[in-house]
C-alpha positions as CSV (number, residue, x, y, z in Angstrom):
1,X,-128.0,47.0,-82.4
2,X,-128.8,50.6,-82.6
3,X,-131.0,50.7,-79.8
4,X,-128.3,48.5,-77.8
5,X,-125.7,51.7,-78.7
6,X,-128.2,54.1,-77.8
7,X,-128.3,52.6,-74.2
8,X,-124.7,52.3,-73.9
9,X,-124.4,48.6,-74.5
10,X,-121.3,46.6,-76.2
11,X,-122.0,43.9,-78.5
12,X,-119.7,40.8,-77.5
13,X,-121.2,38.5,-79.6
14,X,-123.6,38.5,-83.3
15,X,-124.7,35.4,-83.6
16,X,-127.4,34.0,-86.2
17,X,-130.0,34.1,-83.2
18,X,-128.5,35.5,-80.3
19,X,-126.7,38.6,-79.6
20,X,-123.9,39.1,-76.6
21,X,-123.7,42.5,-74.9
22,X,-121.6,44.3,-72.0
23,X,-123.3,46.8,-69.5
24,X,-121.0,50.2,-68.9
25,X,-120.7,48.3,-65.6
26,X,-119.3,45.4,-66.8
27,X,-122.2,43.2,-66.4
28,X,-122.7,40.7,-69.2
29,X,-126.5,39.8,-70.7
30,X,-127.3,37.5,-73.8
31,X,-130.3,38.2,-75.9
32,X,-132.1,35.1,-78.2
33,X,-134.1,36.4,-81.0
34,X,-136.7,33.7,-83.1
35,X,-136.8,35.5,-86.4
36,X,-139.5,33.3,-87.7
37,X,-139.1,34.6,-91.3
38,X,-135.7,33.6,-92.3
39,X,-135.2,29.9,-93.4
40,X,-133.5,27.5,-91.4
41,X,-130.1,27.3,-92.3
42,X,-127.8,24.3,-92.5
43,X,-125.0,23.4,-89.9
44,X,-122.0,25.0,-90.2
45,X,-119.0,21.7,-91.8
46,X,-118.2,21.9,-88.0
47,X,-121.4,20.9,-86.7
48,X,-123.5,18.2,-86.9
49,X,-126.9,17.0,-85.6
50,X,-127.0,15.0,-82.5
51,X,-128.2,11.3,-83.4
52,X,-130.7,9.4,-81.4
53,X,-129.6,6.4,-82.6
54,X,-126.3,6.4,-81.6
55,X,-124.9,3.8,-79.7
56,X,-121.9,3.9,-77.3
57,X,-120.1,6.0,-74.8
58,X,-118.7,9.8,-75.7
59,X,-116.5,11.2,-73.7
60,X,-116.5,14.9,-73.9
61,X,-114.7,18.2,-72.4
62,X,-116.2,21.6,-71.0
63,X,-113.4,23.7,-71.5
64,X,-112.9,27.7,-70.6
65,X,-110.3,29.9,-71.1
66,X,-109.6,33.5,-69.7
67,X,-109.6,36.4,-71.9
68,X,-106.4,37.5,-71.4
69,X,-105.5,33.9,-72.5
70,X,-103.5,32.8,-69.7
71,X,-105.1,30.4,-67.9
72,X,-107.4,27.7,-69.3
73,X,-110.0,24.9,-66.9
74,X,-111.7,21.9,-68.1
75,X,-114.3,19.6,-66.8
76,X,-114.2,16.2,-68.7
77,X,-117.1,13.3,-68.8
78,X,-118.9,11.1,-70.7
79,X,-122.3,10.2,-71.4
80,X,-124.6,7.8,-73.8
81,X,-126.9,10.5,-74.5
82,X,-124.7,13.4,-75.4
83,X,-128.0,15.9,-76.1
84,X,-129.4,15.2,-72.3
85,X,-126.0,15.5,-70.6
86,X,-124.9,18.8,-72.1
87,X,-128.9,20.1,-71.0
88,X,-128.0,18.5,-67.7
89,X,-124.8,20.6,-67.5
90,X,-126.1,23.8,-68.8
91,X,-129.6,23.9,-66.8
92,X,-129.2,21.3,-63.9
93,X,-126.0,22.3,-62.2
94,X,-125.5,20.5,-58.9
95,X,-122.9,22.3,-56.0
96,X,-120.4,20.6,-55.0
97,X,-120.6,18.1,-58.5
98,X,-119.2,17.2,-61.5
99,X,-119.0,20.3,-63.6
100,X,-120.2,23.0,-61.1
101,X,-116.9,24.2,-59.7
102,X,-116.2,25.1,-63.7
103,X,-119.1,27.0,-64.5
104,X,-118.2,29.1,-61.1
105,X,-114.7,29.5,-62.6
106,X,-116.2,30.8,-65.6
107,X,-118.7,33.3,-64.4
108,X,-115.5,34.5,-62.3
109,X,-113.7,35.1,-65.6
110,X,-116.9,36.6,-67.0
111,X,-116.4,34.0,-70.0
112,X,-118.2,31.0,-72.0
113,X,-117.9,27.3,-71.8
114,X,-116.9,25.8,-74.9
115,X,-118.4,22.3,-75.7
116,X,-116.0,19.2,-77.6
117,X,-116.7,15.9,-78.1
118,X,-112.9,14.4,-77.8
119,X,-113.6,10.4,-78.8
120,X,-116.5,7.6,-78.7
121,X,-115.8,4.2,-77.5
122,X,-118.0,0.6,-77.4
123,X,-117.9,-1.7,-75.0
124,X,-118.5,-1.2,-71.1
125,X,-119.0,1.6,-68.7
126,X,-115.4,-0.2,-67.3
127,X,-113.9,0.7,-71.1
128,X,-114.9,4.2,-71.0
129,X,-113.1,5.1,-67.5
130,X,-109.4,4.5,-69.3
131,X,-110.6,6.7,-72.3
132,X,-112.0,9.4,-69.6
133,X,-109.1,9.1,-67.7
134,X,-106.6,9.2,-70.2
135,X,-108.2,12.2,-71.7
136,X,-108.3,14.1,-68.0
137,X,-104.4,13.2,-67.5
138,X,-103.9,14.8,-71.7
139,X,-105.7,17.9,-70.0
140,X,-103.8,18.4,-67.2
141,X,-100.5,17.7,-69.1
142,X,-101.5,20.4,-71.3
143,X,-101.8,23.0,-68.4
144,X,-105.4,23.1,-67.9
145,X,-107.0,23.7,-64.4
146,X,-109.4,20.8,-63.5
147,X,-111.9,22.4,-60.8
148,X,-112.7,20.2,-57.8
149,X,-110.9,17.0,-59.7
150,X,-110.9,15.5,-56.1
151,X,-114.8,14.8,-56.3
152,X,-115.3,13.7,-59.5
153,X,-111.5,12.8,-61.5
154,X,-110.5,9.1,-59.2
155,X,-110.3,7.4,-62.2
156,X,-107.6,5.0,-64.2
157,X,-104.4,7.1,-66.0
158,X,-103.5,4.6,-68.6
159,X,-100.1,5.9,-70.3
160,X,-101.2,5.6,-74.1
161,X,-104.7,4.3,-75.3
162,X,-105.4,2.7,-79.2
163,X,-106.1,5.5,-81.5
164,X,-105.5,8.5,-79.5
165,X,-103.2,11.3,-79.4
166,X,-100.3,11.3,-77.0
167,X,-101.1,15.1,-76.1
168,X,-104.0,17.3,-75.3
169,X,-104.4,18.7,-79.4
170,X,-104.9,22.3,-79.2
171,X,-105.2,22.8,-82.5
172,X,-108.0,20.3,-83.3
173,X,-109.9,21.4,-79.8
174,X,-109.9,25.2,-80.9
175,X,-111.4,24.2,-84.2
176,X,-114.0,22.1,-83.3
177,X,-115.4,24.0,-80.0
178,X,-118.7,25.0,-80.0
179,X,-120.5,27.4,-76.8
180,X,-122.5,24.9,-75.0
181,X,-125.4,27.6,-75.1
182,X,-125.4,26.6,-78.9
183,X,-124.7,23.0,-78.3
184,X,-128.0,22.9,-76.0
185,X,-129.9,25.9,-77.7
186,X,-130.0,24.5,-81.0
187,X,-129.0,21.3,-80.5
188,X,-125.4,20.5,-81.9
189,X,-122.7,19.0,-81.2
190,X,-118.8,19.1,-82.2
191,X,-117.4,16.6,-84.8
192,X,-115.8,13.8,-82.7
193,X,-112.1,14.4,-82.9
194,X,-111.5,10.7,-82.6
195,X,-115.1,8.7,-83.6
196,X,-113.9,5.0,-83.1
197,X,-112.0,4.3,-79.9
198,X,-113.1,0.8,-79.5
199,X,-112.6,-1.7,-76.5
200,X,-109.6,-2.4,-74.3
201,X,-109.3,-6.2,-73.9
202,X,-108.4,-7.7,-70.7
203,X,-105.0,-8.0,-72.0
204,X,-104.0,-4.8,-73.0
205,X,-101.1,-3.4,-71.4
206,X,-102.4,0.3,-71.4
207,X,-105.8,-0.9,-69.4
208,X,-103.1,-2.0,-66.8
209,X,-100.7,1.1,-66.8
């Protein structure tokens, strides 16, 4: 850190094997260390292991948010494999595609994507459209920007789903975010906000709203 000073760096970020810093310029550049003599240390309560074993479909949200706090953009998916599709994100960007139009709004703001896993849900790939849907339409209710949502949001709005929340919750999100660099470096993952979502059946009036 001394030697960063001496050079006329700012830390941004300390963290337990990384360091953030910002050039005079106003560059930005993120140092990983391996300090091979300090024990491994357990998860923060936050954050737990990704399981292999795992079955089911997460639905999940890259989220950004300027620094002066004012605006805020979201990308949201899901995946079976929660580990592969964060790598995906994070080292395999495709233009024009899912989640690229958000990492471009975030190196515009100069700022991190944040990682949460929002719910988990059996059944089909059919079932876990409403959920992704309904969690996009809770994200756009809440004022979040939704980069090129054209090419990758045509999906079912349902109006209320069993066992989720009515709104996007702030609160909950803030808590439980985690820099996908971390998610992907070291391999975590949020606490699911909502873990059992379960399966609409054909005759459940939200799969039809």
């Amino acid at each position: 850190m001394a030697l960063a000073a001496s050079h006329g760096l700012t830390v941004t970020r300390d963290g337990r094997d990384y360091a953030g810093f910002k050039c005079e310029s106003g560059k930005r550049l993120r140092v990983h260390f391996e300090f091979n003599d300090r024990p491994p240390k357990e998860p923060k309560g936050n954050r737990s292991r990704l399981s292999k074993d795992t079955t089911g479909i997460w639905i999940y949200a890259l989220v950004a948010h300027s620094k002066d706090g004012e605006r805020k953009a979201c990308y949201v998916g899901q995946t079976v494999n929660l580990r592969k599709r964060f790598q995906e994100h994070l080292h395999h960007p495709r233009e024009g595609r899912c989640s690229y139009a958000l990492f471009q709004w975030a190196a515009h703001e100069q700022v991190d994507i944040q990682a949460v896993v929002l719910t988990w849900t059996s059944g089909t790939d059919s079932n876990a459209h409403y959920y992704e849907g309904y969690w996009l339409q809770r994200a756009q209710n809440a004022g979040f920007e939704t980069p090129d949502v054209h090419k990758w949001g045509g999906l079912p709005r349902p109006e209320s789903l069993p066992g989720q929340p009515g709104h996007w919750p702030t609160g909950e999100v803030e808590a439980n975010s985690i820099s996908l660099i971390e998610v992907v470096m070291q391999k975590l993952t949020p606490v699911v906000l909502y873990p059992d979502a379960g399966t609409i059946g054909n005759g459940d009036s939200a799969a039809r709203a």
